[in-house]
Every structure is written in structure tokens, then in C-alpha cells.
C-alpha positions as CSV (number, residue, x, y, z in Angstrom):
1,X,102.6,138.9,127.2
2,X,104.0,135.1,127.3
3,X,106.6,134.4,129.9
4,X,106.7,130.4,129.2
5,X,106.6,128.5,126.0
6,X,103.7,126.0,128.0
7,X,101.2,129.0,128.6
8,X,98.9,131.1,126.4
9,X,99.6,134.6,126.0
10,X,99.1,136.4,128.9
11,X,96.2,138.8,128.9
12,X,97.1,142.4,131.4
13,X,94.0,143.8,132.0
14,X,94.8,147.8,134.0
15,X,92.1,148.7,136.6
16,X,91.0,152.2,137.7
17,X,90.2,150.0,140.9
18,X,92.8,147.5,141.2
19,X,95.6,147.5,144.2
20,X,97.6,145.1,143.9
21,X,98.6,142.5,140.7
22,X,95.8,139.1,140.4
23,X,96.3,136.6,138.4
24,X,93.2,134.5,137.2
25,X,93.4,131.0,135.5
26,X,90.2,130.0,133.2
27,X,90.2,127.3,131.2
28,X,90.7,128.9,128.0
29,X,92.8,131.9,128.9
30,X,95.1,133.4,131.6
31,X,94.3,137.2,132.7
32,X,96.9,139.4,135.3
33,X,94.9,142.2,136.3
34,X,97.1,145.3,137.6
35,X,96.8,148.7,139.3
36,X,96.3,152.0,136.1
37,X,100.4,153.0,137.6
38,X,102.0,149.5,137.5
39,X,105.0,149.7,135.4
40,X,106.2,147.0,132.9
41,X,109.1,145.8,134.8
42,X,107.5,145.2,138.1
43,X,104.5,143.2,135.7
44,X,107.6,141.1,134.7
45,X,108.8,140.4,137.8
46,X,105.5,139.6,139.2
47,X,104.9,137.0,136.1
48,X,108.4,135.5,136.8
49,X,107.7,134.7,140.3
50,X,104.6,133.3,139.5
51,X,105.8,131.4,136.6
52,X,105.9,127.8,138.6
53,X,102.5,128.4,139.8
54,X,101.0,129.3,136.3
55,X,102.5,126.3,134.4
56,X,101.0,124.3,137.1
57,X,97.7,125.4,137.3
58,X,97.2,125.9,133.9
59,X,98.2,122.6,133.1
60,X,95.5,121.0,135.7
61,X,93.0,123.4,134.1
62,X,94.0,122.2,130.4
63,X,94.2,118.2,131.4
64,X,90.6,118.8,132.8
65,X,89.4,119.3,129.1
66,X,91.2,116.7,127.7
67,X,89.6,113.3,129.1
68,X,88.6,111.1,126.7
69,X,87.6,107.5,125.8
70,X,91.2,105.8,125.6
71,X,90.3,103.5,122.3
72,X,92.2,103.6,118.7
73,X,90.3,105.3,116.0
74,X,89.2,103.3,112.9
75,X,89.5,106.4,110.9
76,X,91.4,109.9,111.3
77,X,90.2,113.3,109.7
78,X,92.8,115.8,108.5
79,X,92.1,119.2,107.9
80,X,93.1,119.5,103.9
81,X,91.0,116.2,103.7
82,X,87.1,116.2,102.4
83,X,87.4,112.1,103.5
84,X,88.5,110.4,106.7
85,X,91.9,108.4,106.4
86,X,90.8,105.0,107.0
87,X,93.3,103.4,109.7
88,X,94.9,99.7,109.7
89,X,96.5,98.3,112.9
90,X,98.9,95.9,111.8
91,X,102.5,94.1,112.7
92,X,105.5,96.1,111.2
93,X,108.5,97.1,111.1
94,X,107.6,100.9,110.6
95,X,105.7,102.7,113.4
96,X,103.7,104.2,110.1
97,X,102.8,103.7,106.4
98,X,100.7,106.1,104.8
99,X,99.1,105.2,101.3
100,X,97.6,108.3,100.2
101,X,96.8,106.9,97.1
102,X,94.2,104.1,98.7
103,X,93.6,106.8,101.8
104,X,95.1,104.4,104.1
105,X,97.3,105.2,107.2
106,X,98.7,101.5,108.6
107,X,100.2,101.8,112.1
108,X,102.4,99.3,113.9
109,X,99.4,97.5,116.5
110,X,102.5,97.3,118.9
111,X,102.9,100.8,118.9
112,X,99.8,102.2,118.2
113,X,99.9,105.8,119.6
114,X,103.2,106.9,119.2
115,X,102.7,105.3,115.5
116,X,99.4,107.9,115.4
117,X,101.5,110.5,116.8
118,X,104.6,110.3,114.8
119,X,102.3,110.1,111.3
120,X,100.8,113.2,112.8
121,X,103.6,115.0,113.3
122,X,105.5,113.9,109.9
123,X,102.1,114.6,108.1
124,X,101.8,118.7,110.0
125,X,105.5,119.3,108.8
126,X,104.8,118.7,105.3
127,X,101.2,120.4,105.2
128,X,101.3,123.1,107.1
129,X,104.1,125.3,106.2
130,X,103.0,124.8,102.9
131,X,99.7,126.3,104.1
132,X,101.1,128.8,105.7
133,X,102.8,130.4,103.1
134,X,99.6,130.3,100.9
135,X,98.0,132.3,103.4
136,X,100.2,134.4,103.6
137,X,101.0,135.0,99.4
138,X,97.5,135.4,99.3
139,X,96.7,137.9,101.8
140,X,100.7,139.7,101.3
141,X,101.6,139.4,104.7
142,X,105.5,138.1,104.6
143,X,106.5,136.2,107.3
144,X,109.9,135.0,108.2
145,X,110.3,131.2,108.6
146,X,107.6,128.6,110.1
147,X,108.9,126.0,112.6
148,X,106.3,123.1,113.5
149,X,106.2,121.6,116.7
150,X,104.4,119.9,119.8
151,X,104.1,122.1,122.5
152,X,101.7,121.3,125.4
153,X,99.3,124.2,125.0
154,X,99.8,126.8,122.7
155,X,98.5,126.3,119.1
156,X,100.9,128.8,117.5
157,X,103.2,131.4,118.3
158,X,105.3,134.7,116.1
159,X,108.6,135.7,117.7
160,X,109.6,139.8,116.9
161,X,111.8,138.0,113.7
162,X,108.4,136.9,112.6
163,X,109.2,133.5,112.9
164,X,105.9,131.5,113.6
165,X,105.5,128.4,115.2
166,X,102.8,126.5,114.4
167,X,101.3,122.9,116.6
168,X,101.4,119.8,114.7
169,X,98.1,118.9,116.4
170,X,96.3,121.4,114.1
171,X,96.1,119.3,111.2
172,X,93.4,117.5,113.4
173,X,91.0,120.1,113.2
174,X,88.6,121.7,110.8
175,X,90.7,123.8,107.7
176,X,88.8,126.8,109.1
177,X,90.1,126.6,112.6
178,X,93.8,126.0,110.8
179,X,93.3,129.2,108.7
180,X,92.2,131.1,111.7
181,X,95.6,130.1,113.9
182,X,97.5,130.7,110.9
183,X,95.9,134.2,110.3
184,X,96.3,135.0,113.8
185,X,100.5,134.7,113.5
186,X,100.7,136.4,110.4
187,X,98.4,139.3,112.4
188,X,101.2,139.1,115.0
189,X,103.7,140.7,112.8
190,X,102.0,143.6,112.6
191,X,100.3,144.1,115.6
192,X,102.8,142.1,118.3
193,X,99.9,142.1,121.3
194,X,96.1,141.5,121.4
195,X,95.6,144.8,121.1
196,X,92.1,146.1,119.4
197,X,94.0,147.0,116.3
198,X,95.5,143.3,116.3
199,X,91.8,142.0,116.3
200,X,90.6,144.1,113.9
201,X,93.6,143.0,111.6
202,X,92.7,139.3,112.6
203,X,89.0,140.3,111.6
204,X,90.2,141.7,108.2
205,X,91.0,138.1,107.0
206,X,88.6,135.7,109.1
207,X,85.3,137.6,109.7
208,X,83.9,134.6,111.9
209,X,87.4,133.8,113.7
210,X,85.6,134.1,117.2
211,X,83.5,131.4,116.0
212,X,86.7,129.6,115.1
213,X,88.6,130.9,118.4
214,X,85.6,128.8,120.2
215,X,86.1,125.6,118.0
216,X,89.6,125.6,119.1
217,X,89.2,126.0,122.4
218,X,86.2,123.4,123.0
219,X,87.0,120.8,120.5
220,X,89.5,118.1,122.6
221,X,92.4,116.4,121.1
222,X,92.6,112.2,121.3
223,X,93.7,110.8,124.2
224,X,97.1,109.7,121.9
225,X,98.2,112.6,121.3
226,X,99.1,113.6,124.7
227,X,100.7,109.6,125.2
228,X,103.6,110.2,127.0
229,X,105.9,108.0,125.5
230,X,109.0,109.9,124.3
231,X,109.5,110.5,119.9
């Protein structure tokens, strides 16, 4: 269950022993653990009340993972590339050029992460759609439309339409964790939960996606993606 686009998916947990409704915060996931009798609505209602709390903790929890060295890269590695994109801080007009011919990205030096950002983002709403809808040809599981975006934490998300939402950042890891996100939406619309039969469906098409799961989850993203700076 997700009651904010900022947090993960919610993980309910029902208890034999459990009382009242707890909410835990970890660093990779958010679990609400609730009495065997506690009905849907008052689960809701509990979630919506916490909602202000949830986004902030989570967010504390998330920035936690994320420090890094604050210095440019010399070279950026995209996940449909076997070579690292060899980078070029220079004075421009345009916040990027990318030469894929000579595997050179030149960024404005004035505005060096939002330049990084922006190629980033231009580069995930060519590429990954595309990927998408390989994956899912390949394994026949149709999905509506695929929107890209930014979002804060959530690497992908598939609405009861089917339309799946995918973070631009992804195109910064490995091409395995990618497929694993993507395979994990398409999963969604069959199976909309994290129920067992929406792992094993998962499972089906990425035998080693907990291996995957953990990549995405411990590998941190450069200190310029998250630059504040408004696009």
C-alpha cells in the first residue's frame, strides 16, 4: 500500500499478537504492522494521519545513505553502455552536448550539475521507455503507457491503468538492476501488491532479482542528482 508518491510501498504485516497499528521506518523499506481484525479503512486512516510523519522520517532515513564526496565526475556510466561516457566541463551556451558518436557528454562548467542532471534526465526519457517496451514484447506482458520522472524515492511505480512510472536516475545503474525495476512494474499488473504470488511472478523473469533488489537499495546516487536547483 502507497499513500504518498515520496514513499515506498508500504509493507502491512497482520499479527496474531499485535494490539494496536506500529509503524516501523528502516532504511530500505517502511512496514505498518496491524492487529489479525483491523479492517482496510481504519489501516487507511491510520496511514493518512501518519502521512506527515512518514515522509519526514523516511526522508532523514534516505538522506542518511546518500552522503557523498561533492566533486564532478570525469566520466559517467550508463546502463545500455559497456564504456563510461567521458565528461568535458566547458563554457556554453547549452547546459549539455552529448556526442555519442565520440562518447563525449560536454556540460556547461557554470552549471555543472543541473547540466549533469538535465542530460540525465533527457538521456532516461529516450532510453528507457524504449527498454521498457522490450521487456515487455519479450516476456508478453502489455503495459499501458510509461511516464519518466524524478521522484525523491521511489524507483518505479504501476497505477491500476497499468501505467508505469519509471526514475530517470535508473539509467545510472547496472542494466540488471534496470531490468529488475522494469520487471517488477510489469509484475504489478498482474499481481497489484507484494503479495507471494507477485514475487514469484517477479522471480519468473529475474531469478537473482533479490540480488538486484540489494544493488538498488545500497548503491548511492551522486551527490548532483539530488542538487536542488529547480529544471
Amino acid at each position: 500500500m502507497s499513500i504518498c508518491q515520496d514513499l515506498p510501498e508500504i509493507q502491512i504485516v497482520r499479527h496474531a499478537r499485535a494490539k494496536h497499528l506500529r509503524l516501523r521506518v528502516y532504511t530500505d523499506s517502511i512496514r505498518l504492522t496491524v492487529p489479525l481484525r483491523c479492517g482496510r479503512q481504519q489501516i487507511e486512516n491510520f496511514l493518512k494521519q501518519s502521512e506527515s510523519w512518514l515522509v519526514e522520517t523516511w526522508q532523514k532515513q534516505y538522506d542518511s545513505t546518500q552522503v557523498q564526496s561533492q566533486t564532478l565526475p570525469q566520466q559517467i556510466q550508463l546502463f545500455d553502455h559497456n564504456i563510461a561516457i567521458d565528461i568535458e566541463y566547458v563554457a556554453q551556451k547549452d547546459l549539455f552536448i552529448y556526442l555519442p558518436e565520440h562518447n563525449m557528454l560536454r556540460v556547461d562548467q557554470t552549471q555543472a550539475e543541473i547540466g549533469l542532471k538535465t542530460f540525465i534526465l533527457s538521456y532516461a526519457k529516450h532510453k528507457l521507455p524504449k527498454y521498457l517496451s522490450h521487456l515487455a514484447q519479450e516476456h508478453v506482458i502489455p503495459f499501458a503507457k510509461c511516464n519518466i520522472r524524478h521522484p525523491k524515492t521511489r524507483w518505479g511505480s504501476c497505477s491500476s491503468q497499468h501505467d508505469i512510472m519509471l526514475n530517470a536516475a535508473l539509467v545510472l545503474y547496472p542494466q540488471a538492476v534496470v531490468r529488475y525495476v522494469c520487471i517488477h512494474e510489469l509484475a504489478h499488473t498482474r499481481h497489484f501488491d507484494h503479495s507471494p504470488a507477485f514475487w514469484s511472478e517477479v522471480e519468473k523473469f529475474d531469478i537473482n532479482y533479490k540480488q538486484h533488489r540489494k544493488m538498488l537499495k545500497t548503491i548511492a546516487l551522486p551527490y548532483w542528482w539530488h542538487y536542488s536547483a529547480k529544471l
